[in-house]
ZAVODO-905148 format. One record per residue (C-alpha): x, y, z; residue number from 1; residue in one letter. Coordinates in pm, 1 decimal. Layout:
N
> X,Y,Z,pos,code
> X,Y,Z,NUM,A
...
***
This chain:
318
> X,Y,Z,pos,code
> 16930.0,7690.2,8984.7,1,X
> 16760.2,7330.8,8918.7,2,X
> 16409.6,7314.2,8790.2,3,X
> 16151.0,7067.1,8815.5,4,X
> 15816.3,7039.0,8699.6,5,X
> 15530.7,6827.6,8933.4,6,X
> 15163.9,6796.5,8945.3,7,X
> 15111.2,6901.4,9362.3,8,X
> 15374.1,7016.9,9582.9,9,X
> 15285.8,6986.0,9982.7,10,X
> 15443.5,7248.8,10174.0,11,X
> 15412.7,7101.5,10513.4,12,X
> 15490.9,6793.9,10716.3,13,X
> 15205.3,6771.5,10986.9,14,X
> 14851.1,6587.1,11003.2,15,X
> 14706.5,6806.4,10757.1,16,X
> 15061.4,6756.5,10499.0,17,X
> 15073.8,6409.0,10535.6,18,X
> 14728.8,6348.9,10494.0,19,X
> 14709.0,6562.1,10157.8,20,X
> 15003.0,6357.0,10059.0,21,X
> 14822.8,6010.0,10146.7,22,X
> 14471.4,6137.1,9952.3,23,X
> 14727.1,6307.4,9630.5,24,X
> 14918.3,5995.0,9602.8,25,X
> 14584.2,5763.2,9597.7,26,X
> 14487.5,5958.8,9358.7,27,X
> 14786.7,5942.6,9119.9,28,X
> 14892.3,6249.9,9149.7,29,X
> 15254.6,6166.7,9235.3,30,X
> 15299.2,6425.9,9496.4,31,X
> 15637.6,6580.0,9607.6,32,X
> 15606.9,6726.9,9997.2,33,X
> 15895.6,6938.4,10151.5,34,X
> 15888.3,6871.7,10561.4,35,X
> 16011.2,7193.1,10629.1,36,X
> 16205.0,7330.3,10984.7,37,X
> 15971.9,7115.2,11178.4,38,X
> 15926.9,6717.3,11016.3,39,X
> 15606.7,6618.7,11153.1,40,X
> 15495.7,6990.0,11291.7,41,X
> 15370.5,7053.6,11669.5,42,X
> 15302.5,6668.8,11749.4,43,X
> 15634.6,6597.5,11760.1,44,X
> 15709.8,6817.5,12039.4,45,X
> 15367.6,6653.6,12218.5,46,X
> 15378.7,6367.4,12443.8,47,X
> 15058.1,6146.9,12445.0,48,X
> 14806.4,6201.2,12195.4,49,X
> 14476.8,6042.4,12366.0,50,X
> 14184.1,6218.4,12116.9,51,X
> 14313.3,6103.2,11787.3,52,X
> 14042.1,5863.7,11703.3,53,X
> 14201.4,5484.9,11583.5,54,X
> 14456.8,5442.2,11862.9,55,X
> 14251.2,5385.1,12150.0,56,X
> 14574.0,5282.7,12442.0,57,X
> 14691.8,5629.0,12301.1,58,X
> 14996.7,5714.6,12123.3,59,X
> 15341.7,5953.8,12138.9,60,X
> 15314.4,6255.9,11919.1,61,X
> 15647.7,6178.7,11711.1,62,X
> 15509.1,5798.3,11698.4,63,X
> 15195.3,5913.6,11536.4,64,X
> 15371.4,6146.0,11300.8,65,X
> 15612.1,5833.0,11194.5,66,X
> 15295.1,5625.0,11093.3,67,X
> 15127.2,5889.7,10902.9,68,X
> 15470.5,5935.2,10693.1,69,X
> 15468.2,5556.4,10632.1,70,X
> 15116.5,5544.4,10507.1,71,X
> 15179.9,5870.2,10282.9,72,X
> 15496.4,5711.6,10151.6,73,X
> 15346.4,5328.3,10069.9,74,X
> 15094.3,5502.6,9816.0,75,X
> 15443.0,5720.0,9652.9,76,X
> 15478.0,6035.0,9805.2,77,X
> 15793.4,6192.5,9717.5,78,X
> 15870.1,6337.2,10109.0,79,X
> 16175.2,6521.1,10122.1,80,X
> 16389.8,6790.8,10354.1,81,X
> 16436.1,7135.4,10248.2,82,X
> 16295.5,7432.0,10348.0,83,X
> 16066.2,7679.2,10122.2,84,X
> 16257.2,7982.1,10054.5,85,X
> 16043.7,8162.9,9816.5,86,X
> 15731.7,8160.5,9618.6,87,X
> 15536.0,8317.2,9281.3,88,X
> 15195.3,8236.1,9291.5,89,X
> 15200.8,8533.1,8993.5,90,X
> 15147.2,8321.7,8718.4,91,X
> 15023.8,7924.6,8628.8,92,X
> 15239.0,7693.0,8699.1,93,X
> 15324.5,7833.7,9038.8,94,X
> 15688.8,7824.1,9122.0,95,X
> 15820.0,7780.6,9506.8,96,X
> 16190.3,7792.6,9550.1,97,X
> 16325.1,7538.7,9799.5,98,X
> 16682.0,7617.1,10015.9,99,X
> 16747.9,7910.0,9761.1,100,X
> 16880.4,7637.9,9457.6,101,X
> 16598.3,7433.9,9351.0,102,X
> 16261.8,7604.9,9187.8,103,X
> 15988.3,7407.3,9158.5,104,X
> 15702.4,7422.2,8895.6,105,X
> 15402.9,7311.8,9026.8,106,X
> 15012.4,7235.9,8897.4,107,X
> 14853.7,7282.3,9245.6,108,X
> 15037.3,7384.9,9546.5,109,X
> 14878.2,7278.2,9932.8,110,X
> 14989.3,7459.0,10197.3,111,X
> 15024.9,7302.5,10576.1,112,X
> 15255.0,7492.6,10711.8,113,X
> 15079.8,7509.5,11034.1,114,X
> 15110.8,7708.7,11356.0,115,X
> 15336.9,7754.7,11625.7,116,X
> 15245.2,7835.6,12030.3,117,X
> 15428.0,8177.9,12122.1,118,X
> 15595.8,8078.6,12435.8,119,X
> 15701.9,8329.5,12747.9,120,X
> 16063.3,8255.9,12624.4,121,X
> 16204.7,8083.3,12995.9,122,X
> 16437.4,7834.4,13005.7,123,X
> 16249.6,7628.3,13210.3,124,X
> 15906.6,7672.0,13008.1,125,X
> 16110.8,7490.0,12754.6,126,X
> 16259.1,7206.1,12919.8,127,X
> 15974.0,7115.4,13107.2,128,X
> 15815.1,7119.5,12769.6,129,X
> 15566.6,6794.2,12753.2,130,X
> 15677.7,6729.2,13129.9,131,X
> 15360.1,6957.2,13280.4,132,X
> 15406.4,7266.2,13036.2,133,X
> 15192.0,7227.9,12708.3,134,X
> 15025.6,7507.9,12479.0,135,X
> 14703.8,7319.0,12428.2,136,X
> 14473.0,7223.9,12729.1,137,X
> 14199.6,7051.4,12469.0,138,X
> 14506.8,6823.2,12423.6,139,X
> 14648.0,6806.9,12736.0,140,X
> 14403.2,6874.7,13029.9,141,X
> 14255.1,6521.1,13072.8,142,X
> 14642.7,6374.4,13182.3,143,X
> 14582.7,6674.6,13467.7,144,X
> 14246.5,6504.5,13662.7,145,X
> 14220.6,6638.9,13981.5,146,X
> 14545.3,6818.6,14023.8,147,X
> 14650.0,7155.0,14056.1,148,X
> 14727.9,7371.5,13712.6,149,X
> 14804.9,7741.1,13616.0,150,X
> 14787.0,7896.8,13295.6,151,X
> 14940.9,8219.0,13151.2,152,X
> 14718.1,8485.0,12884.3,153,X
> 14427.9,8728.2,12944.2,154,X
> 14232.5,8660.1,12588.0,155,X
> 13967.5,8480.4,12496.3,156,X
> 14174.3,8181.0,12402.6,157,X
> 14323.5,8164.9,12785.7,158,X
> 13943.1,8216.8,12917.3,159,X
> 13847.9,7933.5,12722.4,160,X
> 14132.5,7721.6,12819.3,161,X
> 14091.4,7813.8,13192.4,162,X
> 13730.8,7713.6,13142.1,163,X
> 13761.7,7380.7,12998.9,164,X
> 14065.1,7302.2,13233.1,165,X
> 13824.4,7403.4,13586.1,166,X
> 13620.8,7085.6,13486.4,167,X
> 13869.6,6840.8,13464.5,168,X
> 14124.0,6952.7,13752.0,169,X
> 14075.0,7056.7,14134.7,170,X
> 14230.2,7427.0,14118.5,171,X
> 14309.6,7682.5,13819.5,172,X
> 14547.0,7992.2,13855.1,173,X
> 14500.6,8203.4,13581.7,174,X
> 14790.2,8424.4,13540.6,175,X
> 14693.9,8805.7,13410.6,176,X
> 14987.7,9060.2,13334.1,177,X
> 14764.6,9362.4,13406.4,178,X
> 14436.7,9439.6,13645.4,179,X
> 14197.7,9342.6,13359.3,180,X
> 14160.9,9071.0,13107.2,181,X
> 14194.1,9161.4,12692.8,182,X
> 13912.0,8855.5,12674.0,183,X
> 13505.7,8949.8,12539.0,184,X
> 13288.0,8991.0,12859.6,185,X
> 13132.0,8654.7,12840.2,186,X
> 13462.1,8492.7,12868.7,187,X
> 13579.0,8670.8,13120.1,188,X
> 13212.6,8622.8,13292.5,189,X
> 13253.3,8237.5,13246.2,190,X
> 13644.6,8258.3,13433.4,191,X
> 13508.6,8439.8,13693.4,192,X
> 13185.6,8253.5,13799.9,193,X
> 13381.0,7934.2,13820.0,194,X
> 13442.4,7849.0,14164.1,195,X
> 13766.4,7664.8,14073.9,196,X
> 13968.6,7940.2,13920.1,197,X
> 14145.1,8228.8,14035.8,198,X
> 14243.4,8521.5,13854.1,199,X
> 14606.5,8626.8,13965.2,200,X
> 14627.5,9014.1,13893.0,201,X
> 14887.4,9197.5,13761.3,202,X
> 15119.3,8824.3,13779.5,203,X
> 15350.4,8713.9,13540.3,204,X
> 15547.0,8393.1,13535.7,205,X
> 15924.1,8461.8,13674.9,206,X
> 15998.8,8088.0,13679.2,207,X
> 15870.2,7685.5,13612.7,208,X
> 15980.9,7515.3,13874.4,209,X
> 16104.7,7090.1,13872.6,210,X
> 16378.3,6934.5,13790.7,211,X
> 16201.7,6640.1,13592.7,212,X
> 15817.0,6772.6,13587.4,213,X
> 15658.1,7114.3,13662.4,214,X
> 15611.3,7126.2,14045.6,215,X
> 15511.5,7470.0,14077.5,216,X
> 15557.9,7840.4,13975.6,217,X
> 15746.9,8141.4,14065.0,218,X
> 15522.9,8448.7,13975.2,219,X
> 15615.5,8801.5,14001.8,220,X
> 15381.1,9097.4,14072.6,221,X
> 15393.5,9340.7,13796.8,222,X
> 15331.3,9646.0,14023.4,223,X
> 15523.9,9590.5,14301.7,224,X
> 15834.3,9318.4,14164.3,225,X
> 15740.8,9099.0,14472.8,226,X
> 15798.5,8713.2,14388.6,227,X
> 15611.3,8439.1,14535.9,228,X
> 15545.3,8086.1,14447.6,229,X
> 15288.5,7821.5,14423.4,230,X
> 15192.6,7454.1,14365.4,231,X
> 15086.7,7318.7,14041.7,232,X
> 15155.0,7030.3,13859.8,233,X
> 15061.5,7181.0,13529.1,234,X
> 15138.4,7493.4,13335.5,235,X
> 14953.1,7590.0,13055.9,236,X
> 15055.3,7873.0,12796.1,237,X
> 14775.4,8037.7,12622.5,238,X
> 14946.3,8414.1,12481.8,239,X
> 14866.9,8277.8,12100.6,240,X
> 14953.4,8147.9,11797.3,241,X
> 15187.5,8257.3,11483.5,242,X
> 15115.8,8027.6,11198.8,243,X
> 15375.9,7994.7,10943.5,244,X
> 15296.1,8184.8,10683.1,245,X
> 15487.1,8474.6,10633.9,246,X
> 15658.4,8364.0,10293.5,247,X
> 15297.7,8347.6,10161.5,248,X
> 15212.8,8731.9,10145.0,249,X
> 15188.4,8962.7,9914.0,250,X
> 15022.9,8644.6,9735.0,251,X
> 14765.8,8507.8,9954.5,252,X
> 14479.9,8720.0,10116.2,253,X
> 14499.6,8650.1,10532.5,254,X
> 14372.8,8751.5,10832.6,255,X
> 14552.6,9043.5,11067.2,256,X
> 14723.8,8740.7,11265.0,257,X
> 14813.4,8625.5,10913.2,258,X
> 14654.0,8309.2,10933.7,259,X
> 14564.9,8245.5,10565.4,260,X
> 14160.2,8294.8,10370.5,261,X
> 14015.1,7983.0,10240.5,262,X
> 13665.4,8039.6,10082.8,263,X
> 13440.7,7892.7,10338.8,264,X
> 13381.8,7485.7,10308.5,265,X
> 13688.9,7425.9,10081.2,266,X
> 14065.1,7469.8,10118.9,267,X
> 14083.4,7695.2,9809.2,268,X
> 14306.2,8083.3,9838.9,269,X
> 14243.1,8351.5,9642.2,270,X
> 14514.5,8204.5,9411.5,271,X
> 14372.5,7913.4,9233.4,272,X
> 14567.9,7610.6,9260.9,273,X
> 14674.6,7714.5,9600.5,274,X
> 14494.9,7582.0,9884.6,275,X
> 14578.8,7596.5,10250.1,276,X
> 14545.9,7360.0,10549.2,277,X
> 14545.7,7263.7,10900.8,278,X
> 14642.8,7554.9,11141.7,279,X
> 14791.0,7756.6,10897.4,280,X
> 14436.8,7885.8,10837.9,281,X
> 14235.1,7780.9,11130.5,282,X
> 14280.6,7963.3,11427.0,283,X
> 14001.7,7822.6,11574.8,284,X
> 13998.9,7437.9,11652.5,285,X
> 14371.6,7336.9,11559.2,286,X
> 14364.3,6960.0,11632.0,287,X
> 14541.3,6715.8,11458.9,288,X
> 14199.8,6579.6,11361.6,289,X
> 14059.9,6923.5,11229.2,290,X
> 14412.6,6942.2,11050.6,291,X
> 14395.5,6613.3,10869.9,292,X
> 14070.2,6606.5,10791.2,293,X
> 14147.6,6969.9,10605.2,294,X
> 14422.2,6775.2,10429.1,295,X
> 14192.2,6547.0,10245.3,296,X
> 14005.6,6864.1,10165.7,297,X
> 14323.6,7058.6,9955.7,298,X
> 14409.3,6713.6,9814.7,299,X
> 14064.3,6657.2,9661.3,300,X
> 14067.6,7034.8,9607.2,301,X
> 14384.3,6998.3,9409.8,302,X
> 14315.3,6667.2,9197.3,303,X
> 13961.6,6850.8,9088.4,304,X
> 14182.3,7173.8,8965.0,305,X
> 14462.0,6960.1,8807.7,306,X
> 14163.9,6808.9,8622.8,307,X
> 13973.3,7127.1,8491.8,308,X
> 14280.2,7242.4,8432.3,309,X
> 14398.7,6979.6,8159.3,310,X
> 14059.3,6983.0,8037.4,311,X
> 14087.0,7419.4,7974.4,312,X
> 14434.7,7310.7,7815.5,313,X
> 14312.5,7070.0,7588.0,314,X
> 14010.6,7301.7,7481.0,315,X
> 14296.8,7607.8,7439.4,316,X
> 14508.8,7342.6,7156.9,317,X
> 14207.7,7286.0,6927.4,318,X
***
């Protein structure tokens, strides 16, 4: 196995990785970032990005993710493809393995290996994916004004969603496996005093239906098995998130939905010299703007630990 020694690895090719990068490599820190399965995370599977503030006629997800790779590789990031098959955050340096033949030694170690949407698994759900189907109505909900929309979950994150959606469209179905919602009472208060939603009992989605964009819905009754459809235009997926992260524990203290700890205001783990990012530790806002902005926090979280660091090293030699 090949070793190399750097200053900050970025696990992580999203806003939050690139944006580290951009920050690291400003600041001399010659950083190395490994893209991972997904170059450019979730955005590239999003269609217009309208709320991403500096590109006011709006801009394609992939697009975006292009420009924030240029800018992170004019200041000298070292971007490359590989995947991270293994880490040791025992000891100092830390040491991440990449494709099982390279180990890496590295000072400080940011992690944005972000989030992905659980999906219902249909083929259709995919391929109408950024055609009317989309796991984030904060994202997506404006391009649905005055239209018809459903959306699929019983939590607190579908309640939400189903809220925000009723005031920007004309009609919400909200799509509830069983007789009762898993959301907190005020949610669930919220969905049902708005006069624009209706809850759809014990109704789970059977089909998306279009050829080229979502034109409706085939829904099944739980109970009984009878189908039935309706019109929408939209179909929004709110069942969760699983952020990437399971190759982090037994290291790094997280949550039960393993979304990783960062002590509150900074990026920093419970491993110092490892900090996480963007949706891989928020479960709560996960925007591209909450994500980058976190990346500027691990860089300038890293380049202040690289620097104590050499100063405890230098103290240690006299």
């Amino acid at each position: 196995m090949t070793k190399e020694r750097v200053k900050v690895l970025i696990i992580g090719s999203g806003p939050a990785g690139f944006t580290a990068a951009i920050y690291a490599a400003r600041a001399g820190m010659k950083p190395v970032l490994y893209q991972g399965g997904q170059p450019g995370g979730q955005l590239t599977i999003t269609t217009d990005v309208e709320n991403y503030p500096g590109y006011p006629e709006g801009i394609m997800g992939p697009q975006m993710m292009v420009d924030f790779q240029k800018q992170a590789e004019r200041f000298g990031t070292d971007i490359r493809s590989g995947m991270i098959t293994a880490v040791d955050f025992s000891g100092w340096p830390h040491s991440v393995t990449v494709d099982n033949k390279t180990e890496i030694e590295a000072e400080a170690v940011i992690i944005s290996t972000g989030a992905s949407a659980k999906w219902l698994g249909l083929e259709s759900e995919q391929r109408l994916n950024g055609r009317g189907v989309s796991a984030c109505a904060v994202c997506d909900g404006f391009f649905f004004r005055g239209q018809d929309v459903a959306i699929v979950g019983g939590g607190d994150t579908a309640a939400e969603e189903a809220t925000y959606l009723s005031k920007l469209v004309n009609k919400v179905y909200m799509l509830v496996r069983r007789d009762e919602m898993r959301a907190s009472k005020i949610m669930q208060q919220r969905v049902l005093n708005a006069p624009n939603i209706e809850v759809l009992w014990n109704s789970e989605t059977d089909e998306v239906l279009g050829e080229e964009e979502v034109t409706g819905l085939r829904i099944k009754d739980t109970v009984t098995g009878e189908k039935r459809e309706i019109e929408v235009q939209g179909f929004f997926v709110a069942i969760g998130h699983k952020p990437n992260t399971d190759i982090f524990k037994g290291f790094l203290d997280m949550d039960s939905a393993g979304y990783i700890k960062t002590i509150p205001g900074t990026s920093k783990t419970n491993i110092p010299g490892v900090f996480a990012t963007g949706d891989a530790q928020d479960k709560i806002y996960r925007q591209a703007v909450t994500a980058a902005g976190s990346g500027c926090m691990g860089a300038l979280d890293a380049e202040k630990f690289i620097a104590e660091k050499e100063v405890e090293l230098q103290e240690a030699a006299l």
